[in-house]
BAFI-3210 file (N, C-alpha, C; in Angstrom, 3 decimals, decimal comma, padded with zeros to 6 digits):
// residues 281
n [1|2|3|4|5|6|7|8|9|10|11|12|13|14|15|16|17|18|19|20|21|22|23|24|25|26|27|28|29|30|31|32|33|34|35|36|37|38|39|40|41|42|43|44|45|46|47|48|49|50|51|52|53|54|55|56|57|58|59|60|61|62|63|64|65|66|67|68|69|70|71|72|73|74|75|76|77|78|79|80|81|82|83|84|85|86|87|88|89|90|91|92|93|94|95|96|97|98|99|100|101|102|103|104|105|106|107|108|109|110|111|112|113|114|115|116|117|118|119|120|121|122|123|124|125|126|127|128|129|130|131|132|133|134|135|136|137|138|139|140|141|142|143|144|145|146|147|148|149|150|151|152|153|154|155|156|157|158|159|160|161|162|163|164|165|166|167|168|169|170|171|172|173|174|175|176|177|178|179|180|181|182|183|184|185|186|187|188|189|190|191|192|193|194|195|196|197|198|199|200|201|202|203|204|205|206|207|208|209|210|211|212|213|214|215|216|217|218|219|220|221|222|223|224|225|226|227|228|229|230|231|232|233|234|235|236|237|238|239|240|241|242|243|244|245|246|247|248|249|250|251|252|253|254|255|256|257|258|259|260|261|262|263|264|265|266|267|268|269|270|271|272|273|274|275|276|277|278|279|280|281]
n.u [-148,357|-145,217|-145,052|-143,306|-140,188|-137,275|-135,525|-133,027|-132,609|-132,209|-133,952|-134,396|-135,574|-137,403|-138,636|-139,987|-141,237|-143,464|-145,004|-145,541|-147,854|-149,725|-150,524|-151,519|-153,891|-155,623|-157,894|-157,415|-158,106|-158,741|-157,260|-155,174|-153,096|-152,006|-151,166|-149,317|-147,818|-147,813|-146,417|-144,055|-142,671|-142,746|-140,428|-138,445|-139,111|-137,720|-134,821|-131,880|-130,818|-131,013|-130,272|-128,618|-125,194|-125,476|-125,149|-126,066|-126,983|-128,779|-129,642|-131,165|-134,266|-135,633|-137,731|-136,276|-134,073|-132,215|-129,123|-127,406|-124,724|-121,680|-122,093|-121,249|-120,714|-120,341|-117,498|-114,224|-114,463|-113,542|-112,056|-112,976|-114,475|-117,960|-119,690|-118,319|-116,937|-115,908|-112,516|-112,705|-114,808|-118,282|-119,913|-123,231|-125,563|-129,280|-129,661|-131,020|-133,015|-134,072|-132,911|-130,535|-127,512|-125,013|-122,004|-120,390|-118,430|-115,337|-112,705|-109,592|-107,896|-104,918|-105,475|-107,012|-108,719|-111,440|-113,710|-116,661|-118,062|-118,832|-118,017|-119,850|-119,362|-121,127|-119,356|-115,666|-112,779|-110,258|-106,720|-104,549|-102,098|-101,665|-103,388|-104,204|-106,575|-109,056|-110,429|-111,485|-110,306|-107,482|-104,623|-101,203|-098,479|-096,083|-096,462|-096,812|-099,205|-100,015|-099,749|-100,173|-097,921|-098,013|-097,006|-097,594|-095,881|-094,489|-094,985|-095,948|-094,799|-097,429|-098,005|-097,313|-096,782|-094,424|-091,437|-090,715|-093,089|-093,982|-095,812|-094,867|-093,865|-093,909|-093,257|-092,882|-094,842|-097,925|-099,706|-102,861|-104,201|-103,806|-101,125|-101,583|-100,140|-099,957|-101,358|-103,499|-103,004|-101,445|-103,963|-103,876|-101,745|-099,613|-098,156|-099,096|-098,589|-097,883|-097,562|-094,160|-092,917|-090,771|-089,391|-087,428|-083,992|-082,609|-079,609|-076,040|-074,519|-076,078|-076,763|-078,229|-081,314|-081,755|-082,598|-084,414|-085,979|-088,256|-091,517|-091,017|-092,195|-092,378|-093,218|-091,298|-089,359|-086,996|-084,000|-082,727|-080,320|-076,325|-076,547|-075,846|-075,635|-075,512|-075,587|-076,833|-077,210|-078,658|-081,241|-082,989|-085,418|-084,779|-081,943|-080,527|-077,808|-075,474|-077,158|-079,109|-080,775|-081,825|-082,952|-081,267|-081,965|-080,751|-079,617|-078,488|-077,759|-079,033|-081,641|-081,721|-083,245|-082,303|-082,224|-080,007|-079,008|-078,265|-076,394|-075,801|-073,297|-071,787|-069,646|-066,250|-064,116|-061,666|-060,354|-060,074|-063,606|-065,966|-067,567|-069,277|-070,995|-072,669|-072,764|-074,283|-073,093]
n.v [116,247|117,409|121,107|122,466|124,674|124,743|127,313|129,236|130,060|132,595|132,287|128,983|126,953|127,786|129,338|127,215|125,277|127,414|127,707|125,093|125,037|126,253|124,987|122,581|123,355|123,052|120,901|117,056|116,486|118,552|119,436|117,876|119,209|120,304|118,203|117,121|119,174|118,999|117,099|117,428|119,158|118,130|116,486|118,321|119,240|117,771|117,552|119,011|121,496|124,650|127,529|129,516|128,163|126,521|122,576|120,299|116,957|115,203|112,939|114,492|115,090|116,286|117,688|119,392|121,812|124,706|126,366|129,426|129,885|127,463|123,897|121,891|118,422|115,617|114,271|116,324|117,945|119,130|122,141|124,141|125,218|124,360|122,553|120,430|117,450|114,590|112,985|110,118|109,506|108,756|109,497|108,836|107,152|105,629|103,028|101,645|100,083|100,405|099,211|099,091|100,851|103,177|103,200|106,836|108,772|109,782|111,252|108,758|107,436|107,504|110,112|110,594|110,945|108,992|106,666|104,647|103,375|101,867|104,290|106,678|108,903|111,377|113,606|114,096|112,755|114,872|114,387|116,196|118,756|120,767|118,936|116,510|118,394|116,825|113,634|111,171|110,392|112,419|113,125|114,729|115,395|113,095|111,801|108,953|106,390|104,480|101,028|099,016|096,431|092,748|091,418|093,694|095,477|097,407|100,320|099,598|100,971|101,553|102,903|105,880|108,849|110,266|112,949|112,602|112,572|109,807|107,192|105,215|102,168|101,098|098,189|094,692|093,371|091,602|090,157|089,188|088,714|089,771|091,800|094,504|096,780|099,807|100,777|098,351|096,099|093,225|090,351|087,954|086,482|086,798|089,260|091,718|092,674|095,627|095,086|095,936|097,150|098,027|096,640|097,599|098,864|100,347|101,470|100,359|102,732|104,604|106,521|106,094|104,333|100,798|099,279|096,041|093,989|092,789|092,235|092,110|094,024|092,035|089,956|088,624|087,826|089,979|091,028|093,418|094,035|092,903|088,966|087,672|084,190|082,303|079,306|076,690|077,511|076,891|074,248|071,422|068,855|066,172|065,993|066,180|063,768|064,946|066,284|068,701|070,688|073,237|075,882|078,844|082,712|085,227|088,697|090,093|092,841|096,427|095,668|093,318|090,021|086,581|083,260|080,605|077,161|075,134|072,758|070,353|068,387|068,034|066,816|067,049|068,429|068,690|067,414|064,051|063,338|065,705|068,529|070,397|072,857|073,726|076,265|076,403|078,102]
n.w [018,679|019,670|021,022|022,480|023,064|024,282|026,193|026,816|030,455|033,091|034,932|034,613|035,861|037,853|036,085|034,490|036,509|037,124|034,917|034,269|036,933|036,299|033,784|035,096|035,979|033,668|032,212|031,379|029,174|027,227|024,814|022,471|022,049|024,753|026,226|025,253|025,841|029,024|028,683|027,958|029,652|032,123|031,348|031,511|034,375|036,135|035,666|036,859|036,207|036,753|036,483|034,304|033,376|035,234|036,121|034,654|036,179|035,409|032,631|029,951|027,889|025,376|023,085|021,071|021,600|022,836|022,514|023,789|024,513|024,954|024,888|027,265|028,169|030,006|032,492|032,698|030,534|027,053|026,509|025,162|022,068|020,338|020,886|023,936|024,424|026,892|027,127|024,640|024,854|023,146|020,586|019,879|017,969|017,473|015,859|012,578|013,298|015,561|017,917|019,033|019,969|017,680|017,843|016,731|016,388|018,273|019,776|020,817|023,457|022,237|021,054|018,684|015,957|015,768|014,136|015,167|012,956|009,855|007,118|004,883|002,399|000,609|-000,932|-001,524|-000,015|001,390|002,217|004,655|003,621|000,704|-000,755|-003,641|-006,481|-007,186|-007,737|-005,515|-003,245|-001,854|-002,057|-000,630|-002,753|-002,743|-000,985|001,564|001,526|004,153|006,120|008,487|009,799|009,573|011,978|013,916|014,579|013,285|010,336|006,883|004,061|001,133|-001,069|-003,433|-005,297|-006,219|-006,333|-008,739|-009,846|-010,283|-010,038|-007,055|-005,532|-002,437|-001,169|-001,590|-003,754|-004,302|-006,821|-007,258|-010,097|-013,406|-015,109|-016,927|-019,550|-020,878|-024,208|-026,219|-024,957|-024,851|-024,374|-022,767|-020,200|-017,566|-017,270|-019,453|-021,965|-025,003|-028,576|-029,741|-028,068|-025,509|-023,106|-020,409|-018,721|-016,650|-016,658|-015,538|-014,343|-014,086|-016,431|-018,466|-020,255|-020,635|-022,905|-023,093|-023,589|-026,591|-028,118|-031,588|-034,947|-036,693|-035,146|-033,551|-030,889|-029,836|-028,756|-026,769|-026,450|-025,475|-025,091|-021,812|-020,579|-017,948|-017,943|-019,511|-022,475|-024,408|-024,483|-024,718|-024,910|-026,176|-027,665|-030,708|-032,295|-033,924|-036,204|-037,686|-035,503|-034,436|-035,427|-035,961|-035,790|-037,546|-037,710|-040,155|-039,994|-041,522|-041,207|-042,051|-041,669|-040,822|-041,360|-039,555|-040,076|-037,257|-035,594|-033,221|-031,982|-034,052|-036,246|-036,719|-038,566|-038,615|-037,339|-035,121|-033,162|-031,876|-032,504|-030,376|-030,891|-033,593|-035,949|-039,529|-042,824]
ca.u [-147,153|-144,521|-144,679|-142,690|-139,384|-136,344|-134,849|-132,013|-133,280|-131,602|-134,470|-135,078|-136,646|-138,623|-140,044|-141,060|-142,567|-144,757|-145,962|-146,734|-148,877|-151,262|-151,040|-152,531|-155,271|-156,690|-158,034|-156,504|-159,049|-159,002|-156,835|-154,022|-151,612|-151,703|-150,894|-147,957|-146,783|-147,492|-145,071|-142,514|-142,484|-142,422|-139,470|-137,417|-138,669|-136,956|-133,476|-131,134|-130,550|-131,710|-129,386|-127,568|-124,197|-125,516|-124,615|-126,867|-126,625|-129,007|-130,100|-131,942|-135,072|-136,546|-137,989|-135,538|-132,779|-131,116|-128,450|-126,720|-123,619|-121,466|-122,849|-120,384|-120,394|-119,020|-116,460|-113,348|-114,861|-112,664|-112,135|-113,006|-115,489|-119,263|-119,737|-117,455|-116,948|-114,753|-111,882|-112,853|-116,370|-118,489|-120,567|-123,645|-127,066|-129,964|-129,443|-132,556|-134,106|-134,266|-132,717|-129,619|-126,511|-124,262|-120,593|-119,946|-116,835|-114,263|-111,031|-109,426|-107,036|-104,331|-105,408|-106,318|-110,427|-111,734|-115,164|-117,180|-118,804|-118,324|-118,582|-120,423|-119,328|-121,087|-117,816|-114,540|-111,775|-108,976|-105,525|-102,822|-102,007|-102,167|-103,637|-104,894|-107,581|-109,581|-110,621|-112,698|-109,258|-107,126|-103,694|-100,225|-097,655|-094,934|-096,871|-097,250|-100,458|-099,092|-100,964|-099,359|-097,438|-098,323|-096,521|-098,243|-094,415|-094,261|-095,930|-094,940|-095,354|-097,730|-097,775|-097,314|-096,433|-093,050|-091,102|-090,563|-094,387|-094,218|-096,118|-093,397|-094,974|-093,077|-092,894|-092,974|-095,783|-097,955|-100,735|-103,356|-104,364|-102,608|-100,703|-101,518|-099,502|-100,489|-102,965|-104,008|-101,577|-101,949|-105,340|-103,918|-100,461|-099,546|-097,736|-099,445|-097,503|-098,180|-096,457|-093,056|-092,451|-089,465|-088,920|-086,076|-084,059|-081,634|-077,695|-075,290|-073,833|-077,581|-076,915|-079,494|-081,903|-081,005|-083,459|-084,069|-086,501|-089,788|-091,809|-091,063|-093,482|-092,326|-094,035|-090,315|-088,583|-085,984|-082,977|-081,644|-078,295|-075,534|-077,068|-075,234|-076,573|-074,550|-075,895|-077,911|-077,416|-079,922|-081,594|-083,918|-085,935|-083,772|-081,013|-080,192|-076,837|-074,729|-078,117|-079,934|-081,821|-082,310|-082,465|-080,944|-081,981|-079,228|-079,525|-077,139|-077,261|-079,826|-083,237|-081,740|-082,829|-081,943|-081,975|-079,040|-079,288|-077,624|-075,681|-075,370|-072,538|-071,384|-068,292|-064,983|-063,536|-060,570|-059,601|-060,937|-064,294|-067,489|-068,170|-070,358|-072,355|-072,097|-073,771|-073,887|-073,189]
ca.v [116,942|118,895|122,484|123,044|124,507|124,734|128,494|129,288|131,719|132,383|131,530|128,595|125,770|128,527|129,641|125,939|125,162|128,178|127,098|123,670|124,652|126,726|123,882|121,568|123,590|122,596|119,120|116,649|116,206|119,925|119,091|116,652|119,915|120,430|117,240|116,585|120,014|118,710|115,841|117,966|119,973|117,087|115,734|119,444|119,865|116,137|117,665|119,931|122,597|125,645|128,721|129,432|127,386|124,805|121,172|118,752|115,576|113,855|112,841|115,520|114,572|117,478|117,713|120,787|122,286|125,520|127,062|130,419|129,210|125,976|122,598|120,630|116,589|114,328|114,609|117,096|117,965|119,907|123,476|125,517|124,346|124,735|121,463|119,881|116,172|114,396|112,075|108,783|109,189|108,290|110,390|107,369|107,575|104,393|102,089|101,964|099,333|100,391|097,882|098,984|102,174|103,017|104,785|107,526|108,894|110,359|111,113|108,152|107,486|108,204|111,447|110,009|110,785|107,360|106,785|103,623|102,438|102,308|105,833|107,450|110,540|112,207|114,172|113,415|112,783|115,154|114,410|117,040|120,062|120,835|117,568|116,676|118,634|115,994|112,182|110,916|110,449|113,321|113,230|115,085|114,933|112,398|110,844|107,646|105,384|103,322|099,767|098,187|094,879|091,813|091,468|094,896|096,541|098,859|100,200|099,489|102,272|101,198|103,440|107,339|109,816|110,984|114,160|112,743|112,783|108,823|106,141|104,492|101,145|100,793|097,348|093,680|093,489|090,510|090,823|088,187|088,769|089,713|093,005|095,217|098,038|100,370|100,761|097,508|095,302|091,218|089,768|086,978|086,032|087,063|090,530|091,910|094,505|096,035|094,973|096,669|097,874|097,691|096,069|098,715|098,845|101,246|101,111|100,270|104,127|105,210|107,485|106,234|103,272|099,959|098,502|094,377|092,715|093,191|091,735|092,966|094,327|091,020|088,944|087,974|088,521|091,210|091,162|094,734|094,331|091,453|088,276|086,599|083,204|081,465|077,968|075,946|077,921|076,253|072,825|070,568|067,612|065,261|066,788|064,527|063,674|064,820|066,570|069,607|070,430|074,152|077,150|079,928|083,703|086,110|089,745|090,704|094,800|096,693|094,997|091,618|088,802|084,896|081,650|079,497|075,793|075,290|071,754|069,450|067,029|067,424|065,911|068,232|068,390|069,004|065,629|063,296|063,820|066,439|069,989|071,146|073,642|074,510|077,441|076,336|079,400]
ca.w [018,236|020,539|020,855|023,488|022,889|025,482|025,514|027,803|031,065|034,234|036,284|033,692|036,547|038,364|035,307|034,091|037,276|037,114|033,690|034,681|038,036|035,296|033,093|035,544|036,499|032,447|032,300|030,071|028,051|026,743|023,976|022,611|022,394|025,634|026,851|025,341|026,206|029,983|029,111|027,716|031,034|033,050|031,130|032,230|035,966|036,689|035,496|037,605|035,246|037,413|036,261|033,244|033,955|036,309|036,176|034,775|036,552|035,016|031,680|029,682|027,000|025,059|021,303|020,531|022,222|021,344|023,310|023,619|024,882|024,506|025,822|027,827|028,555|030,515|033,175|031,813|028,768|026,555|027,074|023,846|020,812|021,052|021,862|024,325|025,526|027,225|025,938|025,007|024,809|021,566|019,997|019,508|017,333|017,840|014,655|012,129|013,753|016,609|018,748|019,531|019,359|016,822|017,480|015,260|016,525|019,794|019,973|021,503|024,304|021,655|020,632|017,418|016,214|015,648|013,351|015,200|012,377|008,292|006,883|003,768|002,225|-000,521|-001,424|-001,777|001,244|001,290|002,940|004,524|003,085|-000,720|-001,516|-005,090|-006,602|-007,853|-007,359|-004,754|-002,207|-002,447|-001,248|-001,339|-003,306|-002,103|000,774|001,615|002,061|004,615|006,149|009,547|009,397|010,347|013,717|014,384|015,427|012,026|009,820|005,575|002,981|000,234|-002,467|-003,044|-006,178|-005,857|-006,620|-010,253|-010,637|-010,686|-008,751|-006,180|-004,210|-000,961|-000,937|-002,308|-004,575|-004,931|-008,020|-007,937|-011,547|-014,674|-014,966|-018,540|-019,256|-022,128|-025,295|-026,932|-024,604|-025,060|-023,884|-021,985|-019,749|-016,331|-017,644|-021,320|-023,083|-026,280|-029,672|-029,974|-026,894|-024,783|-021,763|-020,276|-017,192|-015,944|-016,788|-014,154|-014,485|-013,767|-016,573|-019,155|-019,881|-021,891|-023,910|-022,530|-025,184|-026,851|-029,525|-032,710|-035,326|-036,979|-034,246|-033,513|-029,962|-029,841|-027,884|-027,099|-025,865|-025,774|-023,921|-021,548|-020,064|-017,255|-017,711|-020,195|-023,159|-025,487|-023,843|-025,494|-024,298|-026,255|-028,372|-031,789|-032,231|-035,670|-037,155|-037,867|-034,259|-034,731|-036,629|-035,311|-036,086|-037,202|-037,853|-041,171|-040,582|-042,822|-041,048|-043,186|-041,050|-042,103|-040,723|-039,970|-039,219|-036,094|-035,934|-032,356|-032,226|-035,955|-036,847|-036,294|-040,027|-038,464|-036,439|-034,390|-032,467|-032,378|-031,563|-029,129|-031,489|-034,758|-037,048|-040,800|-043,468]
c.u [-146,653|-144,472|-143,847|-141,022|-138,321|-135,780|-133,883|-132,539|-132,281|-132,393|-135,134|-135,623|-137,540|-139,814|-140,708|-142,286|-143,806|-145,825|-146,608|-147,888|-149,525|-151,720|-151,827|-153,623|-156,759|-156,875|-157,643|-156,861|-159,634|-158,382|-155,665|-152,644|-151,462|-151,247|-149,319|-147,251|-146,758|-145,811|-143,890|-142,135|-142,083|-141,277|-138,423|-137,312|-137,839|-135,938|-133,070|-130,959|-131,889|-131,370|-128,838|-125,911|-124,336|-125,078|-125,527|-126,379|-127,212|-129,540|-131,450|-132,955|-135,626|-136,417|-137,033|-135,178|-132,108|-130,584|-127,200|-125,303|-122,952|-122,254|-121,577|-120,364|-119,748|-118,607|-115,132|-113,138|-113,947|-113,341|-112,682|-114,124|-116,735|-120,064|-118,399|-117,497|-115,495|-113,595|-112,262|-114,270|-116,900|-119,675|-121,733|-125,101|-127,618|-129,534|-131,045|-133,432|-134,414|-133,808|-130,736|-128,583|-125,519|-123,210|-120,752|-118,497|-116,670|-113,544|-110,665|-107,969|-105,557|-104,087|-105,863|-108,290|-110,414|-113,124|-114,972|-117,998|-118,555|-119,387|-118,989|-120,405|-119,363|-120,065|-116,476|-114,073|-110,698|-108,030|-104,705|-102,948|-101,591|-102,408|-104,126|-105,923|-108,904|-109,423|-111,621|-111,690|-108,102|-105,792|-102,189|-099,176|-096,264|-095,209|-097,297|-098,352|-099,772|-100,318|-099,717|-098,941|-098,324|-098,200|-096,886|-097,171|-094,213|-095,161|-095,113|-095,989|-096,246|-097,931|-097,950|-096,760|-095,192|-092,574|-090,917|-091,607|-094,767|-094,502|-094,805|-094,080|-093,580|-092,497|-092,979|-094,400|-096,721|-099,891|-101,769|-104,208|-103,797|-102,220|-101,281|-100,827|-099,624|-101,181|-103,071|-102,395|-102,435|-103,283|-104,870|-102,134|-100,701|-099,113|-098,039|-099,306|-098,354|-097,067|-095,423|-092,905|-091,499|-089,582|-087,465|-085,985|-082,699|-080,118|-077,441|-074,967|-075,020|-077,608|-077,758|-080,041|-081,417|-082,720|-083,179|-084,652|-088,060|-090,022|-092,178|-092,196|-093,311|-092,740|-092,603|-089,502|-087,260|-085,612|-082,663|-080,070|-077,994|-076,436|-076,319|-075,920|-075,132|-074,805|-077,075|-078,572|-079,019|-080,122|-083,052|-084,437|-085,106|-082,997|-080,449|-078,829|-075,790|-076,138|-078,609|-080,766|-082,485|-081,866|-082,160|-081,441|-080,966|-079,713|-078,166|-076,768|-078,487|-081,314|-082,985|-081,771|-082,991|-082,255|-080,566|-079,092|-077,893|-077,418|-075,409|-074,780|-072,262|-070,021|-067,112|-064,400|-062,120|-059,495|-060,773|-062,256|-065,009|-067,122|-068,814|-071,482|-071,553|-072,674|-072,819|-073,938|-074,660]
c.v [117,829|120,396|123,635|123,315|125,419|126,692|128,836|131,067|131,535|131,837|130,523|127,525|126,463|128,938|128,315|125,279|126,079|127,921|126,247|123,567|125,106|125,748|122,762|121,657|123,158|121,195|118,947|116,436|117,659|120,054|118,486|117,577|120,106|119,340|116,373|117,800|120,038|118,015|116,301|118,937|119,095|116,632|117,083|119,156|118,883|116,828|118,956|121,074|123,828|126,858|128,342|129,063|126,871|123,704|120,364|117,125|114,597|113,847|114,036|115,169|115,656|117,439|118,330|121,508|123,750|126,488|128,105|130,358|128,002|125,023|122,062|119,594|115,893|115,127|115,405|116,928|119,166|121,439|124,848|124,529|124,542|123,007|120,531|118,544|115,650|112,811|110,935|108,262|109,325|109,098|109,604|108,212|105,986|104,329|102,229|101,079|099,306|099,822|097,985|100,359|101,702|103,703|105,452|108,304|109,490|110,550|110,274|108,462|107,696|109,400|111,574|110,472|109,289|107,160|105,293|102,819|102,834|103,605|106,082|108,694|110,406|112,870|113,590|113,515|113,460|115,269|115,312|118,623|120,041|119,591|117,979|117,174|118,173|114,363|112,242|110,717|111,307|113,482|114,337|114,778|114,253|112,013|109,799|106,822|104,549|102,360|099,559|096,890|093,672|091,131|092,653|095,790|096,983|098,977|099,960|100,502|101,407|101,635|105,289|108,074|110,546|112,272|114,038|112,269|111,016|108,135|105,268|103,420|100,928|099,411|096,186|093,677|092,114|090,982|089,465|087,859|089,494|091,779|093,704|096,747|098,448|100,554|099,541|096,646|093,978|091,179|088,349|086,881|086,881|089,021|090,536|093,337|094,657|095,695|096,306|097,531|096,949|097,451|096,810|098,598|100,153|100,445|101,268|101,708|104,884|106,735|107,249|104,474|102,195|098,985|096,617|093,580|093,258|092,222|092,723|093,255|092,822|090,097|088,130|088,712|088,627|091,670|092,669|095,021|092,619|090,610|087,256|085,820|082,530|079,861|077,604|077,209|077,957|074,543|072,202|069,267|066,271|065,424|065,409|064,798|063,700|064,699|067,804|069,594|071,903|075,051|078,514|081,531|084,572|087,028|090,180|092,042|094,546|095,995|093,930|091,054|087,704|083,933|081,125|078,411|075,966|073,375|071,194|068,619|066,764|066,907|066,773|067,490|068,595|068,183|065,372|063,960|064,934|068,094|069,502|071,600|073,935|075,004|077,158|077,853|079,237]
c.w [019,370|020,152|021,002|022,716|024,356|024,852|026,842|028,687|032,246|034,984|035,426|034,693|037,191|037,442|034,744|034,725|037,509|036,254|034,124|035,390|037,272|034,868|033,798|036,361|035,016|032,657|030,963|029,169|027,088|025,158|023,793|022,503|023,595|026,862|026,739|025,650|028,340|029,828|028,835|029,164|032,138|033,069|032,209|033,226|036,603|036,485|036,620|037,342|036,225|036,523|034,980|034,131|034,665|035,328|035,865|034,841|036,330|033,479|030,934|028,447|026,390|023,539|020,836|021,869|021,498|022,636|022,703|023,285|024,472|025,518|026,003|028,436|028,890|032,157|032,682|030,862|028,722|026,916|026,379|022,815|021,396|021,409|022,477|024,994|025,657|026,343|025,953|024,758|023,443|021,925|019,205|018,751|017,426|016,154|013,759|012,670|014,883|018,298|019,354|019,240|018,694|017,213|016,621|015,481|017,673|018,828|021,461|022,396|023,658|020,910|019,189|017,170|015,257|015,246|013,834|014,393|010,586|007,712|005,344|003,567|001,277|-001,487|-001,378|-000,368|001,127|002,644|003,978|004,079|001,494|-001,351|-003,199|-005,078|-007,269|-007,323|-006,009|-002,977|-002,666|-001,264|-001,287|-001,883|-002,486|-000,720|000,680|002,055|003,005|005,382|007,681|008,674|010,016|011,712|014,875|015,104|014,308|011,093|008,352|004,775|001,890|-000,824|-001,906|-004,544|-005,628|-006,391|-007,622|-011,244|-010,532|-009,405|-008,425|-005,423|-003,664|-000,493|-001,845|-002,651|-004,983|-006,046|-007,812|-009,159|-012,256|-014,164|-016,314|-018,527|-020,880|-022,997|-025,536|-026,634|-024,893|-023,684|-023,169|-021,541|-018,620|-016,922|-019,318|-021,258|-024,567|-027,261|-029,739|-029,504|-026,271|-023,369|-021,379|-018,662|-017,294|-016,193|-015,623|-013,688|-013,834|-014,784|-018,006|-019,082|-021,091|-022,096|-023,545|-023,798|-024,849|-028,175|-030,149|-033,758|-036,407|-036,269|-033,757|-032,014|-029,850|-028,521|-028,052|-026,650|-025,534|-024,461|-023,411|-020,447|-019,178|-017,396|-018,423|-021,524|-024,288|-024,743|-024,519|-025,054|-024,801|-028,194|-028,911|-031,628|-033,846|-036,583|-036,936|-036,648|-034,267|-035,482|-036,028|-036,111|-036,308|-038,099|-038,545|-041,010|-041,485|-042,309|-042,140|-041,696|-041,329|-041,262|-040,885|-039,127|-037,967|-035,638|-033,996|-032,189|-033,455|-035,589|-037,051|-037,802|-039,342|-037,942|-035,838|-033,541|-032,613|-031,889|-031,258|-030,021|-032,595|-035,813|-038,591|-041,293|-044,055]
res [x|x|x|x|x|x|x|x|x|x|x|x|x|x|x|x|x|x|x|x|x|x|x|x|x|x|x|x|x|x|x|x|x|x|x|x|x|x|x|x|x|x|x|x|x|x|x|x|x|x|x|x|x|x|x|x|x|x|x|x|x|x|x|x|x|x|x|x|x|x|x|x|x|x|x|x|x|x|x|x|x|x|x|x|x|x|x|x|x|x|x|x|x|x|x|x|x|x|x|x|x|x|x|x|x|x|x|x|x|x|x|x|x|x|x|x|x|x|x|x|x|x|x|x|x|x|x|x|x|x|x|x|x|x|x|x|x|x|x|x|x|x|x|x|x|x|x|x|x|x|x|x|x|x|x|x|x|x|x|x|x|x|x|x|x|x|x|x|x|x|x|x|x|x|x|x|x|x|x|x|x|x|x|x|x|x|x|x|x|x|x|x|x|x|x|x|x|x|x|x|x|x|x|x|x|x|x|x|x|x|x|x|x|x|x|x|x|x|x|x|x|x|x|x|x|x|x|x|x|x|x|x|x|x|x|x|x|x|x|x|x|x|x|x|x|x|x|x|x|x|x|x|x|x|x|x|x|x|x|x|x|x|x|x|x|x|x|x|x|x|x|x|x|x|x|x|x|x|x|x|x]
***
């Protein structure tokens, strides 16, 4: 076991070598503390380190270290902080097996600090300035997660809490499994809603919301406003000709709703030739 510990002196290589010439008047066979506190002596007198503020130029080995002052590394190591290195340089620990180093972080040639290897934190990560007080990533309000592009010339926003409290995603959205939105939404389809809820979008005016369609507590889907279709009103795999093809839904007022057959190619009571469509009473 080491005993030896490093303590910062002015005359700190004069006084090591004094130690040592005692020490190697004991033989080595006197005991096993004193042998490794040769080797820890040995490791010092090899280094440069004479004076408080010398230059060590070469590699330094010692059980325990403990200094007054800051330690500074490298070639123009930073100027302030109690430990200082220079830019660029990694901050490394041996791996568990022995066999090789690990980065753990610099600040790189962009100014940027840079973690060399995947990180583990006990606690949470917070953001910025008044991030959230809670969760495990903790950001502020109305900032954006952002990701680079693919051509690596911008970067795209990906999501963020906005000033009206509500999640905002930045960009095109692709889901590769289903969406659910709310309590006890549908158990199967690409987007599952909850019974008798509204599908709503924003009026042209932007001065309230319009109700689109939902299923009703009748298991029946509910139009909320007039529907207009540019093309292929009603289409059918093969539409009879002068018969009963469907039944249309119609809403009397009062939550009355009816059936009315709905007529393809009837017979124009009126002259020659067919309607188009035609709703019996």
């Amino acid at each position: 076991m080491s005993i030896f510990r490093v303590r910062q002196s002015k005359e700190f290589g004069e006084d090591i070598a004094e130690v040592k010439e005692e020490l190697l008047k004991i033989p080595p066979s006197a005991n096993r503390a004193i042998e490794d506190l040769r080797g820890d002596l040995n490791k010092l007198v090899n280094t440069t380190i004479k004076r408080e503020g010398d230059v060590m130029t070469g590699p330094l080995q010692v059980p325990f270290m403990r200094a007054t002052g800051e330690v500074a590394i490298g070639a123009a190591p930073a100027v302030s902080g109690a430990i200082r290195l220079s830019n660029s340089q990694w901050i490394a620990s041996r791996n568990a097996a022995g066999s090789a180093d690990v980065n753990i972080v610099r600040v790189n040639a962009s100014d940027q600090v840079e973690l060399g290897a995947g990180m583990v934190t006990p606690g949470p990560v917070a953001v910025g300035t008044n991030p959230a007080q809670s969760g495990v990533i903790r950001i502020p309000n109305n900032q954006w997660v952002t990701s680079r592009n693919a051509a690596n010339d911008a970067d795209i926003n990906v999501i963020r809490v906005n000033t009206s409290n509500r999640v905002e995603l930045g960009a095109d959205t692709v889901v590769q499994g289903s969406i659910s939105v709310g309590s006890n939404a549908a158990q199967s389809g690409i987007v599952r809603l909850p019974n008798n809820q509204w599908i709503t979008a924003r009026n042209a005016a932007n001065s309230g919301d319009v109700n689109v369609m939902r299923l009703n507590l009748a298991n029946r889907v509910e139009v909320g406003v007039p529907l207009v279709v540019g093309y292929n009103v009603l289409e059918t795999a093969d539409p009879p000709v002068n018969s009963a093809a469907v039944l249309l839904l119609v809403n009397l007022g009062s939550n009355i709703i009816t059936t009315r057959r709905i007529e393809i190619g009837a017979a124009d009571s009126g002259g020659p030739g067919y309607r188009v469509l035609r709703v019996l009473n």
